[in-house]
BAFI-3210 file (N, C-alpha, C; in Angstrom, 3 decimals, decimal comma, padded with zeros to 6 digits):
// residues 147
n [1|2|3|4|5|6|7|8|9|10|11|12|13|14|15|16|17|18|19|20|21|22|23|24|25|26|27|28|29|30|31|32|33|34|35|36|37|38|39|40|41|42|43|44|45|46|47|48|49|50|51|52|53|54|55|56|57|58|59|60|61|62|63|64|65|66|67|68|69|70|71|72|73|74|75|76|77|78|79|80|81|82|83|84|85|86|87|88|89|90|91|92|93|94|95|96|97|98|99|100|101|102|103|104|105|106|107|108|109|110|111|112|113|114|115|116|117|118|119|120|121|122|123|124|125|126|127|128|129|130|131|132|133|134|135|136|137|138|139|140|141|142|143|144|145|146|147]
n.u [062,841|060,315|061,010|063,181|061,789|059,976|061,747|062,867|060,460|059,534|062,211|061,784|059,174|060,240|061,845|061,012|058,837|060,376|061,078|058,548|058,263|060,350|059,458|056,995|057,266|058,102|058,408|058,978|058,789|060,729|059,103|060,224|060,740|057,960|056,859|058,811|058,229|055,955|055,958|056,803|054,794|052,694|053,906|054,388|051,776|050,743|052,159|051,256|048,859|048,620|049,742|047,591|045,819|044,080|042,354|044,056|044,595|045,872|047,607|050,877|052,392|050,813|050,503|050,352|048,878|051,145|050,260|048,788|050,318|050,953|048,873|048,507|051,242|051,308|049,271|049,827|052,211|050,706|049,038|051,194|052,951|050,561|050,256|053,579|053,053|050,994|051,951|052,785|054,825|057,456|058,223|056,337|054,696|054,088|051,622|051,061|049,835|051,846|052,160|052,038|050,741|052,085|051,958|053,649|055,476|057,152|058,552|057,232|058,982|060,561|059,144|058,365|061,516|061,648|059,923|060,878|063,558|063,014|061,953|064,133|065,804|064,590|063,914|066,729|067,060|065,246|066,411|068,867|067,716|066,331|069,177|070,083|068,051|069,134|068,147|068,749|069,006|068,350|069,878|069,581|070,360|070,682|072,198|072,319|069,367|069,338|070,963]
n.v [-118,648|-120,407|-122,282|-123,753|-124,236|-126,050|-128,058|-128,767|-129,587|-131,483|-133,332|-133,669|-135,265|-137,682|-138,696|-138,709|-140,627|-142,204|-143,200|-144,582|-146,510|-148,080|-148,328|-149,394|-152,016|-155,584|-156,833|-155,075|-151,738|-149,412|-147,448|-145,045|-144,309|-144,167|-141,956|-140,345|-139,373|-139,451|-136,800|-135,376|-135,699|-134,122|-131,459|-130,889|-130,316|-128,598|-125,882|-125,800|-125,321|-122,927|-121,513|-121,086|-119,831|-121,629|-123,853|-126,439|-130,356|-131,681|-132,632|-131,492|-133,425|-135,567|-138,773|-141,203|-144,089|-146,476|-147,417|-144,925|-143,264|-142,715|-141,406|-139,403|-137,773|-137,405|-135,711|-133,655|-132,822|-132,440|-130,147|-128,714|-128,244|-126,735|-124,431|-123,575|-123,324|-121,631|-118,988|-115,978|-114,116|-114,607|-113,417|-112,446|-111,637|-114,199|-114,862|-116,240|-118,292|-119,802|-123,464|-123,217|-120,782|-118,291|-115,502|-115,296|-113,892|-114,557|-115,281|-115,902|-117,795|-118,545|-120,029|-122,149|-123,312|-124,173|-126,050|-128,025|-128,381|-129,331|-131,570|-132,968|-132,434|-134,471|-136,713|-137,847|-138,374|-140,438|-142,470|-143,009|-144,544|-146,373|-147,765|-148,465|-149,945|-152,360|-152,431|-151,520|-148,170|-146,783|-144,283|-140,953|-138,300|-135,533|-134,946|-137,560|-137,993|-136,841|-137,546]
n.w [180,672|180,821|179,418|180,590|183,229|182,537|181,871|184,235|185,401|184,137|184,554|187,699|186,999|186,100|187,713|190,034|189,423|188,802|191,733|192,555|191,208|191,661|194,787|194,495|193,964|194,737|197,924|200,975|201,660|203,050|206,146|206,590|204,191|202,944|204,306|203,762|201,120|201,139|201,685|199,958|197,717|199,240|200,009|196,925|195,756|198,122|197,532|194,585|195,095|196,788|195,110|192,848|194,422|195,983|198,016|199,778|199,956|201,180|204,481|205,187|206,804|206,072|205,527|202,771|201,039|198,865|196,758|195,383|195,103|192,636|191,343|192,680|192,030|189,318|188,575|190,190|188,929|186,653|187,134|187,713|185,289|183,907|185,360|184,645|182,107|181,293|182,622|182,165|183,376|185,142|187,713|189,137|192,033|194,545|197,767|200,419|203,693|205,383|206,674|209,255|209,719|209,527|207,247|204,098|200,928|198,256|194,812|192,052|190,401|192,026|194,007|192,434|191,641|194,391|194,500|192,486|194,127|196,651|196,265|195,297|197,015|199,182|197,637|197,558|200,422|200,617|198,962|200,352|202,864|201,415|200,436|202,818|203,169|201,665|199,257|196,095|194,963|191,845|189,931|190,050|189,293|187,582|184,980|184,575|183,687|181,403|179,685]
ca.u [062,497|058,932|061,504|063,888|061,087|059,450|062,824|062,578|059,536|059,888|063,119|061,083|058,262|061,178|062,445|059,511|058,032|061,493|060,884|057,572|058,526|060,734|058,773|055,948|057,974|058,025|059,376|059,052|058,859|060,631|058,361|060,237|060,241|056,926|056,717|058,770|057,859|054,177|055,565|057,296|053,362|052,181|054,269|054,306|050,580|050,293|052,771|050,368|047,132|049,276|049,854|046,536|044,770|043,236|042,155|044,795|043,283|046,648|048,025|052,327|053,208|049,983|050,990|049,901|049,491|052,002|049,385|047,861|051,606|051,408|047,620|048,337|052,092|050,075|048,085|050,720|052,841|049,979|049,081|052,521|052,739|049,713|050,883|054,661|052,682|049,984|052,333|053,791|056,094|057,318|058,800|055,308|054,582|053,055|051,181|050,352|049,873|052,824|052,048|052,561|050,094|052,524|052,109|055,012|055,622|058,128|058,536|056,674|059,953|061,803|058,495|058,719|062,148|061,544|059,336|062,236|064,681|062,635|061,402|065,386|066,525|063,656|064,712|068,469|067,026|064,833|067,777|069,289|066,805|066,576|070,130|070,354|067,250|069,266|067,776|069,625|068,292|068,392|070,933|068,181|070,878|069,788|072,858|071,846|068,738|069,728|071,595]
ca.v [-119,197|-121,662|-123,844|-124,036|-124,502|-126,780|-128,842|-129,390|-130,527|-133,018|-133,861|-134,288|-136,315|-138,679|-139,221|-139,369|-141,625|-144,111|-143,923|-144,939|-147,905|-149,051|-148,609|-150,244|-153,331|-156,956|-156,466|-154,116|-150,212|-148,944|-146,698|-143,391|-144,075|-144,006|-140,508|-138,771|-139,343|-138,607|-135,323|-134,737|-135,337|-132,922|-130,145|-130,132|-129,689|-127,004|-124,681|-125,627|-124,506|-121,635|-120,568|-120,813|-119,734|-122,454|-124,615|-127,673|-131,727|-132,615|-131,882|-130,751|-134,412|-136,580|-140,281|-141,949|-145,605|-146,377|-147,032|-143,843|-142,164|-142,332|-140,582|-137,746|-137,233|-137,140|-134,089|-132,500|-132,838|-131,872|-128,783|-127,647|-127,951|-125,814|-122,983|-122,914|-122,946|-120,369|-117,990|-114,892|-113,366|-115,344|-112,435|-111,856|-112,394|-114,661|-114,434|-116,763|-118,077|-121,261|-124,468|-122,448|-119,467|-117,313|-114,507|-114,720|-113,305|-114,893|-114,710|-117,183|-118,836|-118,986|-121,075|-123,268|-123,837|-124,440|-127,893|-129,018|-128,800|-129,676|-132,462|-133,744|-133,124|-135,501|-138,299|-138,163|-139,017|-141,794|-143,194|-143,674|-145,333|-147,911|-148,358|-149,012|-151,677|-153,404|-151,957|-150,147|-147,222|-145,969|-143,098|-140,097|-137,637|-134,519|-135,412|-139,276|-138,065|-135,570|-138,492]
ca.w [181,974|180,908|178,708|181,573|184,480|182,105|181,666|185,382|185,508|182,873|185,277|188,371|186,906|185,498|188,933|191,095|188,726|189,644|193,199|192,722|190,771|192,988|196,211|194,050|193,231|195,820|199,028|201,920|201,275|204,880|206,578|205,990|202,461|202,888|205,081|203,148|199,640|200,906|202,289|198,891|197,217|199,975|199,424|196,145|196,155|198,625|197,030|193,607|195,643|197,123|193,955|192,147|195,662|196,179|199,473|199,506|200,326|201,874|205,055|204,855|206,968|205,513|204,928|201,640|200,600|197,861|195,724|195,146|194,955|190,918|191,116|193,413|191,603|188,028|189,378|191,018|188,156|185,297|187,607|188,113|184,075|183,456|185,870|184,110|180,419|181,053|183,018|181,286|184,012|186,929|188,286|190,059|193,585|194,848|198,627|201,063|204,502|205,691|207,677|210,758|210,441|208,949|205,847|203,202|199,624|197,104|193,688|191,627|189,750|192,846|194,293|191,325|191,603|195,058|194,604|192,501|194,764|197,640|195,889|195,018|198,769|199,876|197,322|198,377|201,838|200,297|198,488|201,310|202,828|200,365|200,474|203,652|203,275|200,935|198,189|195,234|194,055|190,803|189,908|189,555|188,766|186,349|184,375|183,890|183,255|180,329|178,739]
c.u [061,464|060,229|062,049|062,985|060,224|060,365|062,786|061,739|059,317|061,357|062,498|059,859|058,984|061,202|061,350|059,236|059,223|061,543|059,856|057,256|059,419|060,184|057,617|056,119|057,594|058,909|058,818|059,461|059,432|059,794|059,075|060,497|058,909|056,207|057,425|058,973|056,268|054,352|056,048|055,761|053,092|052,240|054,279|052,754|049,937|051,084|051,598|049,085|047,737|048,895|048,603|045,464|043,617|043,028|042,898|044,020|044,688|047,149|049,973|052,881|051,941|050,794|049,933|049,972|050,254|051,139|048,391|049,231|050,905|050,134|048,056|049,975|051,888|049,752|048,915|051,567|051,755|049,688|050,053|052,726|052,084|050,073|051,844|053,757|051,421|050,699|053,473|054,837|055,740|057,891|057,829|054,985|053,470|052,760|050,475|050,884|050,701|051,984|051,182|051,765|051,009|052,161|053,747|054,391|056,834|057,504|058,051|057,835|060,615|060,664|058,593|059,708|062,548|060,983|060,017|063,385|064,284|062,798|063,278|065,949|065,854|063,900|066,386|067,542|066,145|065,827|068,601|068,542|066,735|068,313|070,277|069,335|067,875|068,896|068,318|068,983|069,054|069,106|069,893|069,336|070,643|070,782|072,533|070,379|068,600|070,049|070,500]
c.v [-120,326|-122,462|-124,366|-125,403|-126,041|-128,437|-129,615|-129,889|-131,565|-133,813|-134,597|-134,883|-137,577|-139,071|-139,682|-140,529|-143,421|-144,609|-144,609|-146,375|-148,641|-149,086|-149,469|-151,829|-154,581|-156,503|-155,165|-152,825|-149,853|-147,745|-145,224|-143,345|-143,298|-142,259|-139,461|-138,755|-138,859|-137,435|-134,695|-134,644|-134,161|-131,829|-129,322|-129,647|-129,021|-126,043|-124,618|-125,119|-123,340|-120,879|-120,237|-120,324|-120,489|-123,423|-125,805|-129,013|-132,045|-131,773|-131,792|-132,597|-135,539|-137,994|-140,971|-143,310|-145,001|-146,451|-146,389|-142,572|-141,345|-141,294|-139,128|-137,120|-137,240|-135,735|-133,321|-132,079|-131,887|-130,023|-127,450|-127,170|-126,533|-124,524|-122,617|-122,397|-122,034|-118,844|-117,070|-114,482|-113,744|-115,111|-112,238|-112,524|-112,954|-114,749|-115,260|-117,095|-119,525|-121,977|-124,008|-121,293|-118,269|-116,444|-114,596|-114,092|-113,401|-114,495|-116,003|-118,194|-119,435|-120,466|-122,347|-123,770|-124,470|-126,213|-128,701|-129,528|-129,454|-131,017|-133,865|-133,762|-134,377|-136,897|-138,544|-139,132|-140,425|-143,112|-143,841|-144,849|-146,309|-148,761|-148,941|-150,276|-152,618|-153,440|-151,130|-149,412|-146,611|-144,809|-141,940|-138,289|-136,469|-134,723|-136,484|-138,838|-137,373|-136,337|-138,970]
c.w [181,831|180,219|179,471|182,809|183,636|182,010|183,255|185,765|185,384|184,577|186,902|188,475|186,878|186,603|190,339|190,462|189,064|190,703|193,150|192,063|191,239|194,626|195,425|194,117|194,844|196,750|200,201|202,127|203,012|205,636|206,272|204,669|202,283|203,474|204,175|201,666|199,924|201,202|200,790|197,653|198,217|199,955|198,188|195,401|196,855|197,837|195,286|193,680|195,981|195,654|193,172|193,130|195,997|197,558|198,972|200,003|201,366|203,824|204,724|205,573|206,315|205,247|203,723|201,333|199,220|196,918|194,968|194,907|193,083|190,387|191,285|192,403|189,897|188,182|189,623|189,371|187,008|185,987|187,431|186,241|183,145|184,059|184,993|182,394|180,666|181,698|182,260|181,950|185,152|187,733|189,690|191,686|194,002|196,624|199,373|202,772|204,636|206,801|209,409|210,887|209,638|207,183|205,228|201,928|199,334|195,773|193,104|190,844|191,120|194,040|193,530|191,642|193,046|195,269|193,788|193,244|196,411|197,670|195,834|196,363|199,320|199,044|197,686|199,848|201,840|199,675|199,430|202,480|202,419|200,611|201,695|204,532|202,808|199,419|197,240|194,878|192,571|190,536|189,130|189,444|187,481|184,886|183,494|183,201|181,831|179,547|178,022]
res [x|x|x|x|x|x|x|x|x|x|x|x|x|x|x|x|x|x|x|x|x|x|x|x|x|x|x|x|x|x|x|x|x|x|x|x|x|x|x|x|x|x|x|x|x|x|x|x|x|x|x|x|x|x|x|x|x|x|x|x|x|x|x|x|x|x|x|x|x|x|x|x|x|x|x|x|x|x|x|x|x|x|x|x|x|x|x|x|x|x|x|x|x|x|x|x|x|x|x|x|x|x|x|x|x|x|x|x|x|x|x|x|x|x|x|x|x|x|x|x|x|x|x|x|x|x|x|x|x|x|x|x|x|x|x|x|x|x|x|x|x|x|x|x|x|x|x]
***
């Protein structure tokens, strides 16, 4: 399971790291680029405070300049790292309170594999985005990226 969860990681640094070089680039980032790539930093730094019980800095819709993406997705990224490589069994539950006030309890892999896939629904919808600025995006595929 860490070589796996670790494999994804590696996979969604790769890909974040392409949106962020093409929203970086000349030209006009469209505003929900901008919303929901900061919600894809956001989230995946509360579920990383979730998990280590810690008080989060962001709020769940926060907006970010672009040029502070590559800081906060650094952090998020090295964090998420250190959790998969210090944790023995990610069977265990983990316990906190949602957005909304609510108490849950998942399982700590299935959180993990949660801010990957969160993280890949929310670039699909940036992708599009772009495309429909005019902008190509990059083929961020787990496949292409494997190659």
């Amino acid at each position: 399971m860490k070589g796996f969860l670790q494999q994804l990681f590696d996979y969604n640094f790769y890909c974040n790291k392409k949106i962020i070089e093409q929203c970086s680039g000349p030209g006009q980032v469209p505003d929900n680029c901008i919303r929901l790539f900061s919600h894809i930093l956001n989230a995946h730094h509360i579920w990383n405070q979730r998990i280590l019980e810690s008080p989060t800095e962001f709020g769940v819709w926060d907006l970010h300049k672009v040029d502070i993406w590559e800081d906060i997705h650094y952090e998020n990224q090295r964090t998420s790292f250190e959790i998969v490589s210090s944790t023995d069994t990610f069977d265990k539950r983990v316990e906190y309170t949602n957005s909304t006030g609510k108490n849950f309890s998942n399982k700590l892999e299935d959180i993990l594999f949660h801010i990957i896939n969160h993280s890949t629904h929310h670039r699909g919808q940036i992708m599009m985005e772009l495309r429909n600025a005019g902008i190509v995006p990059e083929p961020l595929d787990y496949v292409h990226y494997k190659r």
